[in-house]
N, CA, C and O atoms as a MOPAC input file, in Angstrom:
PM7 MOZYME 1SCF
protein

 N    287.58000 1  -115.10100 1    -7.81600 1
 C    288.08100 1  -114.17200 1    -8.82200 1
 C    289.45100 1  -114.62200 1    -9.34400 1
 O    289.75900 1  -114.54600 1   -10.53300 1
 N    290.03100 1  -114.96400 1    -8.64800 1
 C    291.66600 1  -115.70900 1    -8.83900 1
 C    291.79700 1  -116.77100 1    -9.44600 1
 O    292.64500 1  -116.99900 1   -10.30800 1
 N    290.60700 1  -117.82800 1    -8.87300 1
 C    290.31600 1  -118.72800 1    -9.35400 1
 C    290.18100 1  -118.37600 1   -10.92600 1
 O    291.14200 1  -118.45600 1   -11.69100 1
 N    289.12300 1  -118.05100 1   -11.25400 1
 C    288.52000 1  -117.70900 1   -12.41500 1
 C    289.64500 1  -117.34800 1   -13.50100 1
 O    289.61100 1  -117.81400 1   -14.64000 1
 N    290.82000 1  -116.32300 1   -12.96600 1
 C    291.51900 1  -115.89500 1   -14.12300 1
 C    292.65400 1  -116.81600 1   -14.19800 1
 O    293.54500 1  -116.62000 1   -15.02400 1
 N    292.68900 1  -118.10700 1   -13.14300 1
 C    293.54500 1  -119.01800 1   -12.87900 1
 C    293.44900 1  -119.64400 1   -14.20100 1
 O    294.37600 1  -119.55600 1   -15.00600 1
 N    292.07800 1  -120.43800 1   -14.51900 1
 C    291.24400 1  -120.97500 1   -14.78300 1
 C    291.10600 1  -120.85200 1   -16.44600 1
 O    290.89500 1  -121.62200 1   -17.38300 1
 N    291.34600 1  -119.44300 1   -16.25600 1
 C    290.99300 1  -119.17600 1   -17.89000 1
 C    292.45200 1  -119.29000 1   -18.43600 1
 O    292.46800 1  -119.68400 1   -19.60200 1
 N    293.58400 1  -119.06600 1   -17.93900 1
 C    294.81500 1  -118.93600 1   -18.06700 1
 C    295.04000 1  -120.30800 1   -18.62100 1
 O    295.70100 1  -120.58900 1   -19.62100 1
 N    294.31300 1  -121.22100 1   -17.72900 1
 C    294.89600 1  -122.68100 1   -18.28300 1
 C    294.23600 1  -123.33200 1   -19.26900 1
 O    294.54400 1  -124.33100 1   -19.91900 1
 N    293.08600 1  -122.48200 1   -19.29500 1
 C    291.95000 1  -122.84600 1   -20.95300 1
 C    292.70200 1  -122.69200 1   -22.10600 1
 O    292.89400 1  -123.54200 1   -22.97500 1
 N    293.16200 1  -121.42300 1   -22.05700 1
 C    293.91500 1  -120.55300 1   -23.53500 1
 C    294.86500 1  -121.09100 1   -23.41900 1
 O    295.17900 1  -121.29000 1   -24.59300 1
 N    296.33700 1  -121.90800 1   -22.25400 1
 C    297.63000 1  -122.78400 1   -23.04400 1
 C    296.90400 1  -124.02200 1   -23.62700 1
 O    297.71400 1  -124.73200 1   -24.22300 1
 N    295.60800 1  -124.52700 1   -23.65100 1
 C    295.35600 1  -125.77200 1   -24.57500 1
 C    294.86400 1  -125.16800 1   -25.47500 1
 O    294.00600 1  -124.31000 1   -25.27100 1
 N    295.35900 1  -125.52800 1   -26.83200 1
 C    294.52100 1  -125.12000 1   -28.17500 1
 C    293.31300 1  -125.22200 1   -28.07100 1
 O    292.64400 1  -126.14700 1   -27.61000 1
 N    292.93200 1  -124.01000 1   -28.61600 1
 C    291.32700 1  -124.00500 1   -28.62900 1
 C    291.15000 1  -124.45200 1   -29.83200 1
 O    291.85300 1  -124.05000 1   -30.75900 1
 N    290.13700 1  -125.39400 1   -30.00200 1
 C    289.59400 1  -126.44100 1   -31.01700 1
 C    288.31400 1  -126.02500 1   -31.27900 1
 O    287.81000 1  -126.16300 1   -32.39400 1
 N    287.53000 1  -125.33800 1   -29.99400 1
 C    286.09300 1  -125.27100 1   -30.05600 1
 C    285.95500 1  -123.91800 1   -30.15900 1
 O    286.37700 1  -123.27700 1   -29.19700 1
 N    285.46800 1  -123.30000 1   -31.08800 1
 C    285.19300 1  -121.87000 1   -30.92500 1
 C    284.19200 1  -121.11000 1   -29.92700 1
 O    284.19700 1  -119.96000 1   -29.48700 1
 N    283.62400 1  -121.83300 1   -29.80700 1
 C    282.19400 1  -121.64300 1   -28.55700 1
 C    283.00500 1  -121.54800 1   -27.54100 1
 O    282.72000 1  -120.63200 1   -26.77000 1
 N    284.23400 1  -122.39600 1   -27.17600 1
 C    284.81000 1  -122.23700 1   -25.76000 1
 C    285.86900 1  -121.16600 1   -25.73200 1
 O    286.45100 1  -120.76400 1   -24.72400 1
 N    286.04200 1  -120.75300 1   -26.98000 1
 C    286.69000 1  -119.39800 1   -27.00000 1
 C    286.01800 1  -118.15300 1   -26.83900 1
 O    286.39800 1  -117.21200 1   -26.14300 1
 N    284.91100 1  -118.22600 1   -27.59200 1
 C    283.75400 1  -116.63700 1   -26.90600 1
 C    283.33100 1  -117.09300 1   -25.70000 1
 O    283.28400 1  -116.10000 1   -24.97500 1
 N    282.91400 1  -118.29600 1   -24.93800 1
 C    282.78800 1  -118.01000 1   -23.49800 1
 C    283.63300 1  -117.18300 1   -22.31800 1
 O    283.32400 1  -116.52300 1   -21.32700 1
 N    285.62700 1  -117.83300 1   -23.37800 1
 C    286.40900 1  -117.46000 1   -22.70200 1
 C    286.73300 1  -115.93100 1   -22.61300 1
 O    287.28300 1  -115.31400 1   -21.70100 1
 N    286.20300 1  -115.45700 1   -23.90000 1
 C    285.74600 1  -113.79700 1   -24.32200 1
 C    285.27600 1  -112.99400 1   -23.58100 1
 O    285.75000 1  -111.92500 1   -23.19600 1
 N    283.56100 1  -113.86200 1   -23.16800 1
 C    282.80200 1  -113.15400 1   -22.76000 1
 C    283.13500 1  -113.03800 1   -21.04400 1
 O    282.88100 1  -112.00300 1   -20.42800 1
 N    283.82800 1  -114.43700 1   -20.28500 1
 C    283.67300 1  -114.43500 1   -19.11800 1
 C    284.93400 1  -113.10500 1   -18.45600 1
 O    284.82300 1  -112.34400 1   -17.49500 1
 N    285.87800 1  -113.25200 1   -19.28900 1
 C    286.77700 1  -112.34100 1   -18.99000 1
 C    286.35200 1  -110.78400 1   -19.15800 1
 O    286.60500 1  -109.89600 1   -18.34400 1
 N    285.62700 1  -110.63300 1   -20.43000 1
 C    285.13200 1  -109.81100 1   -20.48500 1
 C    284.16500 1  -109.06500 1   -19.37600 1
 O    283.97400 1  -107.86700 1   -19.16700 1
 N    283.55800 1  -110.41200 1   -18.66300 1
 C    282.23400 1  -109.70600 1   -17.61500 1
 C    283.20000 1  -109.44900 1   -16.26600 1
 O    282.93700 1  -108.60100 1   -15.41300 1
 N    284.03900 1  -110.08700 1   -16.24200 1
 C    285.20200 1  -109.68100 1   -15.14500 1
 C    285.62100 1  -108.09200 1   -15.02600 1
 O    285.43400 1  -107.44700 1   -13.99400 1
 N    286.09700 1  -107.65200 1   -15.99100 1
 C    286.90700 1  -106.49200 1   -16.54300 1
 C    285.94700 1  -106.03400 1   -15.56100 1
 O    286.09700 1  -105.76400 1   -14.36900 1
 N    284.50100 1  -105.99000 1   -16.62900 1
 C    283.18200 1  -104.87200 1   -16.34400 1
 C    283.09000 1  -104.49600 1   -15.43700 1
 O    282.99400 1  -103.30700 1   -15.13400 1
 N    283.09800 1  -105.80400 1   -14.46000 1
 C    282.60900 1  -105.89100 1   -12.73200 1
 C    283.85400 1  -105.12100 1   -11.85400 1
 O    283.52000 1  -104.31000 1   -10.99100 1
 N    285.13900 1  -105.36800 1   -12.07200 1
 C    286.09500 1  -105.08600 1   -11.69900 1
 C    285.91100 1  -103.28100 1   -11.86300 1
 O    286.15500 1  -102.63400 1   -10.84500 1
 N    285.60100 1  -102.71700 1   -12.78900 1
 C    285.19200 1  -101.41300 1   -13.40100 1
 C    284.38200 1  -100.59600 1   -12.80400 1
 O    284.41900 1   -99.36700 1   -12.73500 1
 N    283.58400 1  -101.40900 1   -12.34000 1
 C    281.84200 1  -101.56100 1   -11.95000 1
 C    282.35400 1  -101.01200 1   -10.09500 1
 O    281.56700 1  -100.23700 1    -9.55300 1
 N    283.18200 1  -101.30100 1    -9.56000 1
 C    283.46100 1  -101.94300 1    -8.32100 1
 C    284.37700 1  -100.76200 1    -8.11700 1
 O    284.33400 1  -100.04400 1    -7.11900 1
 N    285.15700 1  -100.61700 1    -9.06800 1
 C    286.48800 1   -99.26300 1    -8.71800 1
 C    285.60500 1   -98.06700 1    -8.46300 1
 O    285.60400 1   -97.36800 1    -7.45000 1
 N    284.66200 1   -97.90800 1    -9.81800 1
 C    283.57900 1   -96.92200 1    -9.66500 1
 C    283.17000 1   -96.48000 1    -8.37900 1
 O    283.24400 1   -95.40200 1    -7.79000 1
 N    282.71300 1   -97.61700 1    -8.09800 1
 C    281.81900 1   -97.32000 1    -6.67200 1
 C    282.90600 1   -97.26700 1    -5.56600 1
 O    282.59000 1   -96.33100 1    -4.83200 1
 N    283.81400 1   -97.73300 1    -5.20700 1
 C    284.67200 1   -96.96800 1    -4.12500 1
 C    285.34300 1   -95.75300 1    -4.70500 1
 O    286.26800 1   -95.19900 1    -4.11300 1
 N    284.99500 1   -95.44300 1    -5.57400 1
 C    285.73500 1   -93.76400 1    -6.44800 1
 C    284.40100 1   -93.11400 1    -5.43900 1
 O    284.67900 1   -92.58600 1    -4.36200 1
 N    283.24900 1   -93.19800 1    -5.81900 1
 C    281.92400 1   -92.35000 1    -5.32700 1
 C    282.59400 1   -91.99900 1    -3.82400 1
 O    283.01600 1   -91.00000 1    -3.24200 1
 N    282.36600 1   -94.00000 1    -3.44800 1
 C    281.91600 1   -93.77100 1    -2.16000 1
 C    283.29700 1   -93.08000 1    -1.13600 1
 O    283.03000 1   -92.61000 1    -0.03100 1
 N    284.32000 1   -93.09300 1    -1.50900 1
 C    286.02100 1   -92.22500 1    -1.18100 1
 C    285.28000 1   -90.25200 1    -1.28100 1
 O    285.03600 1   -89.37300 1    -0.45500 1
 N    285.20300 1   -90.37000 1    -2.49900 1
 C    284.69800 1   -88.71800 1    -3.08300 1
 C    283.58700 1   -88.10600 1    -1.92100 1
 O    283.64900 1   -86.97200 1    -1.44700 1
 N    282.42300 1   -89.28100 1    -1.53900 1
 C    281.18700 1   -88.73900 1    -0.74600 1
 C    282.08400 1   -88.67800 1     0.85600 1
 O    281.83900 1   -87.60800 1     1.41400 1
 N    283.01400 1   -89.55400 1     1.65400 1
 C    282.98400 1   -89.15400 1     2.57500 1
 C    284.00900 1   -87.65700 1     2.74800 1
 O    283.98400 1   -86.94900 1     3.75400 1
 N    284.96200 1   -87.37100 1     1.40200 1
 C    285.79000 1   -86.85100 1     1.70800 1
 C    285.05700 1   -85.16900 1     1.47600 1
 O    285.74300 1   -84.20700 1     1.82300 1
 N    284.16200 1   -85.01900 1     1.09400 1
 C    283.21000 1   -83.98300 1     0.65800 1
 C    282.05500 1   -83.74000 1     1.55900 1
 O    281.21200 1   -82.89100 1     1.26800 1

């Protein structure tokens, strides 16, 4: 995961030339967010179910 936003960090200081490698860089960050989202969610439930 660290890796990844390491990763993308050092994509975007080289000019992007290729537009394709800019919506990958879109989309991958993008599916990060989601998952990251995805993940808070579910320890929100699973916090709420034992405390109930």
């Amino acid at each position: 995961m660290v890796v990844l936003i390491m990763v993308t960090i050092r994509t975007m200081r080289v000019p992007v030339k290729m537009p394709l490698l800019a919506k990958v860089i879109e989309i991958v960050s993008g599916i990060s967010t989601l998952m990251t989202t995805i993940v808070t969610i579910m320890v929100m439930v699973t916090v709420n179910k034992k405390l109930f």
